[in-house]
C-alpha positions as CSV (number, residue, x, y, z in Angstrom):
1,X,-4.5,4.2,20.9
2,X,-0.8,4.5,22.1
3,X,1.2,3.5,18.9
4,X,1.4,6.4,16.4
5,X,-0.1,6.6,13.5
6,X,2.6,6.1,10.5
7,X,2.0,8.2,7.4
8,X,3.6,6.4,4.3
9,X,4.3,8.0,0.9
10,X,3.9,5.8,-2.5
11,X,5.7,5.4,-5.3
12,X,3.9,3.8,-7.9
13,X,6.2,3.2,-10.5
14,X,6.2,2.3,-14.3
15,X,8.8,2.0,-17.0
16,X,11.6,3.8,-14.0
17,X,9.3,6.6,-13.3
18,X,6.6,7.4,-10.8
19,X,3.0,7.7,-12.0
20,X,-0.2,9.1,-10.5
21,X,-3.3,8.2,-12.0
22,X,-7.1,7.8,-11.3
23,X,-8.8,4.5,-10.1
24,X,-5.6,2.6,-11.3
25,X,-5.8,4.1,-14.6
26,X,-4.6,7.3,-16.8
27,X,-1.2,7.2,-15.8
28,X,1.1,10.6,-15.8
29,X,4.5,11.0,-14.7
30,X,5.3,12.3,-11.3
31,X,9.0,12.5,-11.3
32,X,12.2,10.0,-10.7
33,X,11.6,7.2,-7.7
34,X,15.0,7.7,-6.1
35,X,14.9,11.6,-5.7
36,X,11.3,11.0,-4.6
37,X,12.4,8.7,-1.8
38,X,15.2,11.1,-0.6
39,X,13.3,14.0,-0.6
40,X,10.0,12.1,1.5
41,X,12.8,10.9,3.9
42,X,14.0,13.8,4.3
43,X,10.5,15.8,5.3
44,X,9.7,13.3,7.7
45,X,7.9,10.2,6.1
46,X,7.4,7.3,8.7
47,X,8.0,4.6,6.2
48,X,8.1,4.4,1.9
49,X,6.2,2.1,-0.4
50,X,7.6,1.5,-3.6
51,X,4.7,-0.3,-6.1
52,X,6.4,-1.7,-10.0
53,X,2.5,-1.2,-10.8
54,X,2.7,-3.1,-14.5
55,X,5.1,-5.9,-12.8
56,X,2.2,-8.5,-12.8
57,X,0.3,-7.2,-15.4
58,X,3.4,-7.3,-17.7
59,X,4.3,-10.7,-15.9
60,X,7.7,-9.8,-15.3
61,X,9.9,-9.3,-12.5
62,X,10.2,-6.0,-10.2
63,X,12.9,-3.6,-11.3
64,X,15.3,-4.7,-8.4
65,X,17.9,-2.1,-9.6
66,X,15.9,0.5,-9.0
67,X,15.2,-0.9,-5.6
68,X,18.4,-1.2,-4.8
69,X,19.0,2.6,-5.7
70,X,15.6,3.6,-4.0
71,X,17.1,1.8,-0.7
72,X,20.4,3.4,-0.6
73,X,18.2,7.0,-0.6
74,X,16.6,6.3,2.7
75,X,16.6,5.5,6.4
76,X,12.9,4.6,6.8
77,X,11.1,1.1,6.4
78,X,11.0,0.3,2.6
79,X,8.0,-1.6,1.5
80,X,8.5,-3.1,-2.1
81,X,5.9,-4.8,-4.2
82,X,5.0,-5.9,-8.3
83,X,5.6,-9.3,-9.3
84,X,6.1,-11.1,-6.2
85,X,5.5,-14.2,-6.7
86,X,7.4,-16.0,-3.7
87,X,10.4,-16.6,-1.3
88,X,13.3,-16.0,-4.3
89,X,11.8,-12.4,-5.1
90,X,11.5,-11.8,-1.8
91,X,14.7,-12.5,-0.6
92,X,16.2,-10.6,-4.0
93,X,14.1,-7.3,-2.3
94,X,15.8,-8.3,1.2
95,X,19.4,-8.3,-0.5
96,X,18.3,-5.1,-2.3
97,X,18.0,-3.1,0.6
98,X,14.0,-3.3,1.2
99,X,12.4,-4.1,4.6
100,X,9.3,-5.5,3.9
101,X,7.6,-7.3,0.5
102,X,4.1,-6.5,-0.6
103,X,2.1,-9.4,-2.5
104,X,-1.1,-9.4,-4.2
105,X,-1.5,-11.1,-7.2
106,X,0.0,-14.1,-6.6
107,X,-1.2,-14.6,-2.9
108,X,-4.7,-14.8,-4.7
109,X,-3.8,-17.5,-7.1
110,X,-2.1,-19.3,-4.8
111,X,-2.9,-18.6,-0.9
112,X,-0.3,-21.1,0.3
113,X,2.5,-18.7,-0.8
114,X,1.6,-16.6,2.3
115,X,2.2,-19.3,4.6
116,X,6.1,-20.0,2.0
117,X,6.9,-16.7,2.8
118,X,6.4,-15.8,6.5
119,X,7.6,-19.5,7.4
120,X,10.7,-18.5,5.6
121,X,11.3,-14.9,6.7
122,X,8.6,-14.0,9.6
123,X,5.6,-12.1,9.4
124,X,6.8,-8.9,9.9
125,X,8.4,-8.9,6.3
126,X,5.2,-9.4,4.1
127,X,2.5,-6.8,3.7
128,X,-0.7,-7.9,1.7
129,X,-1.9,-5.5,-1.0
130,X,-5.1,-6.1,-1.4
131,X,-7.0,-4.0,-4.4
132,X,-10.6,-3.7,-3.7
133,X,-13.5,-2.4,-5.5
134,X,-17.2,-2.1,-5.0
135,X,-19.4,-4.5,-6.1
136,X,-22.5,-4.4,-4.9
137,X,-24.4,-8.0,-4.3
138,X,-21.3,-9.7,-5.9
139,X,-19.8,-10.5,-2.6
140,X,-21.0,-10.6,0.8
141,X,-19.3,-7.7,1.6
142,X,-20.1,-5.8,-1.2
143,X,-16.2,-5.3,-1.9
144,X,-14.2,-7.5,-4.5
145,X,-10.5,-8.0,-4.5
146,X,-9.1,-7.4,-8.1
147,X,-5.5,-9.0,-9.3
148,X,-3.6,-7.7,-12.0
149,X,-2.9,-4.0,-10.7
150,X,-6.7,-3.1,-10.5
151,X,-7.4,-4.8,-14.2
152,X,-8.8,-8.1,-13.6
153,X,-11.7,-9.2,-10.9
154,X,-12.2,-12.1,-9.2
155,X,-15.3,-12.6,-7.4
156,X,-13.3,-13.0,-4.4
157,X,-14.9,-11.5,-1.2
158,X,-12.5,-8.5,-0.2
159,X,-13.4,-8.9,3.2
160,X,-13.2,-12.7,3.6
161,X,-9.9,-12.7,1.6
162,X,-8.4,-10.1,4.3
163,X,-9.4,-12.5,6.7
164,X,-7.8,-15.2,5.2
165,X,-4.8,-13.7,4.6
166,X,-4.5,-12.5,8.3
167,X,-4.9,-16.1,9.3
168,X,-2.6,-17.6,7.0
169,X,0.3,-14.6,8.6
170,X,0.7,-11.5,6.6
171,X,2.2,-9.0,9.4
172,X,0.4,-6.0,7.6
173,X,-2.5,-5.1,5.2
174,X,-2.2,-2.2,2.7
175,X,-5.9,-1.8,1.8
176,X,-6.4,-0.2,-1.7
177,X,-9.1,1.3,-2.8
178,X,-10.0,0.9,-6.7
179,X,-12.7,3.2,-6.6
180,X,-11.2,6.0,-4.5
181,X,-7.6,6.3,-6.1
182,X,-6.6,9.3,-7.2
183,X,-10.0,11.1,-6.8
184,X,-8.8,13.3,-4.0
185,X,-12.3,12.7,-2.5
186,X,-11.4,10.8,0.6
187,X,-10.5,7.1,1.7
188,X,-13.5,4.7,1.7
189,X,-14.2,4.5,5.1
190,X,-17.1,2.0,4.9
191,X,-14.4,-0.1,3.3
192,X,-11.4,0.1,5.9
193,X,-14.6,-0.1,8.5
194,X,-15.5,-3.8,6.8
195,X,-11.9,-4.8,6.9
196,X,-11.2,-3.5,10.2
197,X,-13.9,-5.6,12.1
198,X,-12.1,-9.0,10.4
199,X,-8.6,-8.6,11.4
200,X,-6.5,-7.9,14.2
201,X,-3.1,-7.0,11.8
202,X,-2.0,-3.6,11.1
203,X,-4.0,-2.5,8.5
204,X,-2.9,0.6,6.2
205,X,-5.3,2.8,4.4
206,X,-4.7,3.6,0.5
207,X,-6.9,5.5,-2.0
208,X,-8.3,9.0,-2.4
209,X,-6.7,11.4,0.1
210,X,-7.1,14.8,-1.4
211,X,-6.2,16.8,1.7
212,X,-4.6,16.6,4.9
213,X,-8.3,16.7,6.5
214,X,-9.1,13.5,4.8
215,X,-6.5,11.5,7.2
216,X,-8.3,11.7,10.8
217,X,-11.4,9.5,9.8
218,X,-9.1,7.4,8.1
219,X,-7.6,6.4,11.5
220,X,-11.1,6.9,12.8
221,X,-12.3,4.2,10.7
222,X,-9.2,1.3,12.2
223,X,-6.6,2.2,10.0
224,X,-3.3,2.4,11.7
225,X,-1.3,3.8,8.7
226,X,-2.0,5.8,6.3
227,X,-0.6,5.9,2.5
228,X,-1.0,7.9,-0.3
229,X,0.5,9.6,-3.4
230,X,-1.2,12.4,-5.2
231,X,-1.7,14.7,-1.9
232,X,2.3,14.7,-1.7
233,X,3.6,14.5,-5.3
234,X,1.5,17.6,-6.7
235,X,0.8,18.4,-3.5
236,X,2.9,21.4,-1.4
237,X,6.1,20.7,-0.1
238,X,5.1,21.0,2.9
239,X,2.1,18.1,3.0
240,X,3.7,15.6,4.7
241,X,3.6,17.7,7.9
242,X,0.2,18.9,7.3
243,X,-0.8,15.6,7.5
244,X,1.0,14.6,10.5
245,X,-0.8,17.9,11.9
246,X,-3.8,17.0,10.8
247,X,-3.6,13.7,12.3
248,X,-2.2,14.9,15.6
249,X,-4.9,17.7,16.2
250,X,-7.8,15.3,15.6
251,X,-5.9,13.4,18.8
252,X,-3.9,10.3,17.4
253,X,-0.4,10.2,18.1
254,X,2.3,11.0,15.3
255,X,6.0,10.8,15.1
């Protein structure tokens, strides 16, 4: 593997702030987006996502001011997602500074909008989120993409859907663990595995990094990025670097 390994910080926000919970649920405040952003640029993050986590749920538009002040903060790759529903919000998150649109909810209700948005703008510019959970002899794969942010299934095969998505041109997929997030037990590396053997796209890891240990077998496993939240908003100051460490001791390369 010759391309290093990028290690992404999230911001999942809600109401203007940043919030941390626990399989998608049990919110609490981890502090103010745009200082956030500076202060992850400035330590040495490869790249920022920047989640509006109620946008869909609420079925209202992503804060684009916020975006807007988030992208004047840094001088990394800004992913933005929440209530994406097409080419109009994601050329609003182009103006506003972002690099690159994440979709979820509305690429499951209506898979053509994938094909919309990369005819439009390229592939590089649209990152599927896809929320998985177990679910055990529901799906082939035993994994089930939910909608919604986490709230609502769909009996859609998580695996197949990746597939799909890859096919249809998503540059990148941010795979999110339901059942992991904000455990601090580890990603779910049978799940990154599944995905891994059914696309060829860069495919980013989300969901249940505790510790900077818990990043090697998440590149192990295919991932090519790793995000997370928790491990560097209550975590030292210094855990961005341990990760990077971490990463770079197991042998993968790091910036």
């Amino acid at each position: 593997m010759s391309v290093a390994i990028r290690v992404i910080p999230c911001l999942d926000v809600d109401a203007g702030r940043v919030v941390k919970g626990i399989n998608f649920a049990g919110l609490r405040d981890a502090g103010d987006p745009v200082e956030l952003a500076h202060r992850y640029d400035s330590a040495g993050a490869d790249e920022l996502t920047f989640l509006d986590v109620t946008a869909s749920s609420s079925d209202r538009e992503t804060t684009f001011d916020m975006v807007a002040r988030t992208a004047e903060e840094v001088f990394i790759p800004l992913t933005v997602g929440g209530g994406v529903r097409g080419v109009a919000e994601v050329d609003r998150l182009l103006r506003c500074g972002a690099d690159k649109a994440s979709i979820n909810t509305a690429a499951v209700n209506r898979p053509e909008v994938i094909d919309e948005i990369t005819s439009h703008f390229g592939a590089q510019v649209l990152v599927l989120s896809l929320d998985a959970r177990r679910a055990p002899g529901m799906t082939p794969s035993g994994f089930e993409v939910t909608t919604h942010g986490g709230r609502r299934g769909t009996g859609i095969d998580a695996v197949a859907w990746a597939h799909e998505a890859a096919e249809r041109g998503v540059g990148e997929i941010l795979l999110n663990s339901i059942d992991a997030d904000g455990t601090k037990d580890g990603f779910d590396l049978e799940m990154i595995r599944a995905v891994r053997a059914a696309v060829r796209v860069p495919l980013i890891a989300s969901g249940g990094a505790g510790e900077p240990a818990h990043f090697p077998p998440a590149v192990q496993a295919g991932a090519d990025a790793v995000l997370a939240a928790s491990i560097f908003h209550f975590g030292p100051v210094s855990a961005l670097a341990e990760v990077k460490k971490a990463i770079a001791e197991a042998g993968y390369p790091v910036r």
